[in-house]
NUVEXVEX-283927 format. One record per residue (C-alpha): x, z, y. Coordinates in nm, 2 decimals, padded with zeros to 4 digits. Layout:
N
{pt {X, Z, Y}}
...
//
This chain:
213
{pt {05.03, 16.86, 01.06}}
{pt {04.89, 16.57, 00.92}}
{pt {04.93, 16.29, 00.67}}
{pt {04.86, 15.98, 00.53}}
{pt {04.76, 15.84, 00.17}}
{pt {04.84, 15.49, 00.09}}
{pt {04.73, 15.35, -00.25}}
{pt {04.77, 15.00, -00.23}}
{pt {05.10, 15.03, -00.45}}
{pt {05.23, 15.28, -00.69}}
{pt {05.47, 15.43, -00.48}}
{pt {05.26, 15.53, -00.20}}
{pt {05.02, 15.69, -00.44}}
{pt {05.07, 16.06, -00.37}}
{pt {05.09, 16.04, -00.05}}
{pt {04.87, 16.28, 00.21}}
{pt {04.61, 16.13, 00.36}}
{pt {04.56, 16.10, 00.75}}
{pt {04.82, 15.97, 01.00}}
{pt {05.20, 15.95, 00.89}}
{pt {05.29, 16.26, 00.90}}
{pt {04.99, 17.18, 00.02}}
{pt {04.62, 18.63, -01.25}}
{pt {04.52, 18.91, -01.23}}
{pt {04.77, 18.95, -01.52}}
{pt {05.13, 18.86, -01.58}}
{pt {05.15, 18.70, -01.98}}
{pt {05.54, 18.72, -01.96}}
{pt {05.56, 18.88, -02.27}}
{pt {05.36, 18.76, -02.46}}
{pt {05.44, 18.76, -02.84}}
{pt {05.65, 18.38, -02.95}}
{pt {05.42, 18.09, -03.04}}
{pt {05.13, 18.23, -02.84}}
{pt {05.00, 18.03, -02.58}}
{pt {04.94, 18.10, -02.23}}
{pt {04.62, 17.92, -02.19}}
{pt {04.45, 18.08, -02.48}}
{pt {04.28, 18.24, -02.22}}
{pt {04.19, 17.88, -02.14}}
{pt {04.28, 17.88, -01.77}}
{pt {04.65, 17.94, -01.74}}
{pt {04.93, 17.74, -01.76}}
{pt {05.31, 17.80, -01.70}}
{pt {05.52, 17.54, -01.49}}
{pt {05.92, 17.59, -01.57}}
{pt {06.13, 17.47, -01.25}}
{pt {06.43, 17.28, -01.28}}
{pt {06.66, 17.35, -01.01}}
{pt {06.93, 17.21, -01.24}}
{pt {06.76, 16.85, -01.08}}
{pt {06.57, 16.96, -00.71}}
{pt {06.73, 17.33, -00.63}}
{pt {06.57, 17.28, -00.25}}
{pt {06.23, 17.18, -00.39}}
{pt {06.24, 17.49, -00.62}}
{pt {06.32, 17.74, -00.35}}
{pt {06.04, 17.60, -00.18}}
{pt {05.80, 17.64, -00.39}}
{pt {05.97, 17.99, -00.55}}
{pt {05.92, 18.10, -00.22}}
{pt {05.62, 17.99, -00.15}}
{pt {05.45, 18.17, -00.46}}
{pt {05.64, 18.47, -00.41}}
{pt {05.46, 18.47, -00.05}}
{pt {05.13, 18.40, -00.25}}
{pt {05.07, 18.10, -00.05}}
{pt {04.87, 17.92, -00.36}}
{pt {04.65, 18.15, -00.43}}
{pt {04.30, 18.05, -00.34}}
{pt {04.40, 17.70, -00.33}}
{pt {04.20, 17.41, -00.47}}
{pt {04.36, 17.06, -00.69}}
{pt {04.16, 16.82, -00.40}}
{pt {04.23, 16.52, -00.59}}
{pt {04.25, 16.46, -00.97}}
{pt {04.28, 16.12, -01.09}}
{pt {04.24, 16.04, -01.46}}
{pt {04.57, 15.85, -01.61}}
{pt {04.75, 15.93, -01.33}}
{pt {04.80, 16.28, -01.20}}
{pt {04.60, 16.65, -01.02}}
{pt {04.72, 16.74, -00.68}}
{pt {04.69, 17.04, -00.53}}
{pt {04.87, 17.29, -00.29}}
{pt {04.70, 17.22, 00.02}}
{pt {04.54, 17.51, 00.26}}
{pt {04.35, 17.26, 00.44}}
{pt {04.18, 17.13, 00.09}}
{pt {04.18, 16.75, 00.15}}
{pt {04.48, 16.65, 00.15}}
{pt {04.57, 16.68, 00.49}}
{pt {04.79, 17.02, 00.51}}
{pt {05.09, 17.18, 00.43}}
{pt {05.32, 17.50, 00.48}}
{pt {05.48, 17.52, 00.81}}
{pt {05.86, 17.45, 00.63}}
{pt {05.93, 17.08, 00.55}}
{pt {06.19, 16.99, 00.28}}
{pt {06.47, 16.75, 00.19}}
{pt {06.34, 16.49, -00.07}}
{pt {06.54, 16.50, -00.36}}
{pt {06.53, 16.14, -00.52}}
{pt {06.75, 15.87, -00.51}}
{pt {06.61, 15.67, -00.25}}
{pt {06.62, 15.96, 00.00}}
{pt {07.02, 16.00, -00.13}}
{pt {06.97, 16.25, -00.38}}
{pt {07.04, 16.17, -00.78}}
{pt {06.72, 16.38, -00.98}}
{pt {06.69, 16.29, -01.34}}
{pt {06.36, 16.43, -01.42}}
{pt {06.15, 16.14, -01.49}}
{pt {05.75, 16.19, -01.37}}
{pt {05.60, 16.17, -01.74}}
{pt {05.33, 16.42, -01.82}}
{pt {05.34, 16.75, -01.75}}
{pt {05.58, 16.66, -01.49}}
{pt {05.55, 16.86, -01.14}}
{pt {05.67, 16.66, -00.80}}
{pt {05.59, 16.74, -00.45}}
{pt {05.39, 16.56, -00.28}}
{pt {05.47, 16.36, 00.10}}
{pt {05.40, 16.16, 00.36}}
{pt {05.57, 15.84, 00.46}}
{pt {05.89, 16.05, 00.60}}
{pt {06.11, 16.11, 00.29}}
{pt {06.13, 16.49, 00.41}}
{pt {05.80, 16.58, 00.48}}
{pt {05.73, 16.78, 00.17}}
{pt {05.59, 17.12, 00.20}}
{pt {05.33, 17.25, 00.00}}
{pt {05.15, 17.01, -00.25}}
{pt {05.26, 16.92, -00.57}}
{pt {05.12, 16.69, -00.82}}
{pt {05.11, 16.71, -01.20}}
{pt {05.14, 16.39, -01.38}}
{pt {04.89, 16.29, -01.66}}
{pt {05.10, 15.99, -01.83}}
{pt {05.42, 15.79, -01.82}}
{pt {05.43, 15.77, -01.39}}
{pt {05.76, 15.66, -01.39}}
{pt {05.71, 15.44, -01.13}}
{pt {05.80, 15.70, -00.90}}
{pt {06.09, 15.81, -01.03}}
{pt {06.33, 15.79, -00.73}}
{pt {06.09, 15.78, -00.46}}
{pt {05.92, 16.16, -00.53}}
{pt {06.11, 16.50, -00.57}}
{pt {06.02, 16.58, -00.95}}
{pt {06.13, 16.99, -00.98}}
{pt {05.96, 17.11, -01.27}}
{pt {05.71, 17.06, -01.57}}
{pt {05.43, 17.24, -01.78}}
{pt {05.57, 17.37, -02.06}}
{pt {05.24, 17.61, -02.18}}
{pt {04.88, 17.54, -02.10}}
{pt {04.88, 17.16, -02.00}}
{pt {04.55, 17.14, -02.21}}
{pt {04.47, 17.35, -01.89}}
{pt {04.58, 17.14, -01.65}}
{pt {04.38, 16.79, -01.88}}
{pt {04.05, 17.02, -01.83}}
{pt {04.04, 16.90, -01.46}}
{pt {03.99, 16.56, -01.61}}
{pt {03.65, 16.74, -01.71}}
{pt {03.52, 16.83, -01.39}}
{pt {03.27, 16.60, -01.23}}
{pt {03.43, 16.42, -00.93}}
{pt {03.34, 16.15, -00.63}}
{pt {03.51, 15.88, -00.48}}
{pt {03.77, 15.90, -00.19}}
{pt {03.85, 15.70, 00.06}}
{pt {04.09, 15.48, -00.16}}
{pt {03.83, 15.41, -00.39}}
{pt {03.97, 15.65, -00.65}}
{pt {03.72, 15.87, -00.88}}
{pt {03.97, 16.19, -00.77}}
{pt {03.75, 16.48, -00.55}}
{pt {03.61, 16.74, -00.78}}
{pt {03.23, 16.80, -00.70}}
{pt {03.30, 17.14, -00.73}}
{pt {03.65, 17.32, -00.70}}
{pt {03.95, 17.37, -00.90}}
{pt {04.09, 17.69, -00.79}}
{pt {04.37, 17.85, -00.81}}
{pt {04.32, 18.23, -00.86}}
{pt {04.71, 18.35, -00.88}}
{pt {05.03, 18.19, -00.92}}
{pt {05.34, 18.45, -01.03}}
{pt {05.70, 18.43, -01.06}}
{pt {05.74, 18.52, -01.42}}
{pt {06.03, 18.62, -01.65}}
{pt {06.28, 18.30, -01.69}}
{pt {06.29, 18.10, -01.98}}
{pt {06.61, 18.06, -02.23}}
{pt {06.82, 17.88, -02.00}}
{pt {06.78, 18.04, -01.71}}
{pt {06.49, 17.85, -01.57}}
{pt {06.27, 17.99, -01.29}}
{pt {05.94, 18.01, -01.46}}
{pt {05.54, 18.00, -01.26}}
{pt {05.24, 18.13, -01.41}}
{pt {04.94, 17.98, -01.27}}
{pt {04.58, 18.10, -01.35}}
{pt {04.30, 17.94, -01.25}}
{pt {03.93, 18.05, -01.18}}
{pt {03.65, 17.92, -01.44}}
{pt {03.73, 17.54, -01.43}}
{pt {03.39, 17.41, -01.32}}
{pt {03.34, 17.14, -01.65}}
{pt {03.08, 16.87, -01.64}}
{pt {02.78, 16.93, -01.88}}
//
């Protein structure tokens, strides 16, 4: 399966890219006001499926199946947002399951606004192509609210998440400064124990985050 990334407006910004078509420990219980990235390379995402309930089983399932780990963020773009979640590692892959898009445009009322620390999948063109990658938003990306499937946010580590900022990185083929020179991986993603409402929560750990000197 393959996809296509278009950049020439906001809204077509986290798209894939080619033709139209994503810890070794669990730190549940760790004591209250403790971070999860005091390890420095693990940060928790809290799904909403109050807002995207088909989004979150997706991507419940698909680190249950431990589909993530070993993945790389292939594009990281500074005021804007990391994306990651693709096998392939270039933004042209997926999980063999497609998804409903849950946003407005595509029929679907989500509230979750894409500020930072947001998570939203990723897609091609076709409202419901979504699959695998997600992308964390770095700022106020509001501008997609509506047209992108926002189901969760970081809620612990996102200084994690801003240390791919760090990593030295090359144009692609929209001109962005967004593929790391060396990769962002993803070591484990877990299920972990819900939060106070009842909110499925992920806990992602990465491998050494490969900073620039």
């Amino acid at each position: 399966m393959k996809y296509t990334k278009i950049f020439a407006t906001a809204l077509a910004a986290v798209m894939m890219m080619g033709t139209f078509a994503g810890c070794s420990k669990d730190d549940s219980k760790k004591k209250d006001g403790e971070s999860a990235s005091a390890d420095g390379n693990t940060f928790i995402i809290t799904l909403r499926p109050d807002v995207a309930p088909i989004s979150c089983e997706n991507f419940e399932g698909l680190v249950n199946d431990g589909f993530y780990d070993g993945l790389k963020f292939h594009r990281v773009v500074d005021g804007f947002m990391a994306q990651g979640g693709d096998p392939n590692g270039d933004g042209t892959g997926g999980s063999p399951k497609t998804i409903k898009g849950e946003f407005s445009s595509n029929g679907v009322e989500n509230s979750l606004s894409h500020q930072k620390g947001v998570v939203s999948m990723a897609r091609s063109m076709d409202p419901d192509s979504a699959s695998s990658q997600f992308f964390i938003c770095y700022g106020d990306c509001s501008f997609l609210d509506g047209d992108y499937a926002a189901f969760g946010e970081v809620t612990d580590g996102m200084d994690v998440v801003d240390s791919f900022l760090k990593v030295e990185r090359t144009a692609n083929s929209m001109g962005e400064v967004a593929v790391p020179t060396s990769p962002i991986t993803i070591s484990k993603a877990v299920m972990i124990e819900a939060d106070d409402n009842g909110n499925p929560r992920v806990q992602i750990t990465m491998d050494d985050i490969p900073v620039a000197k």
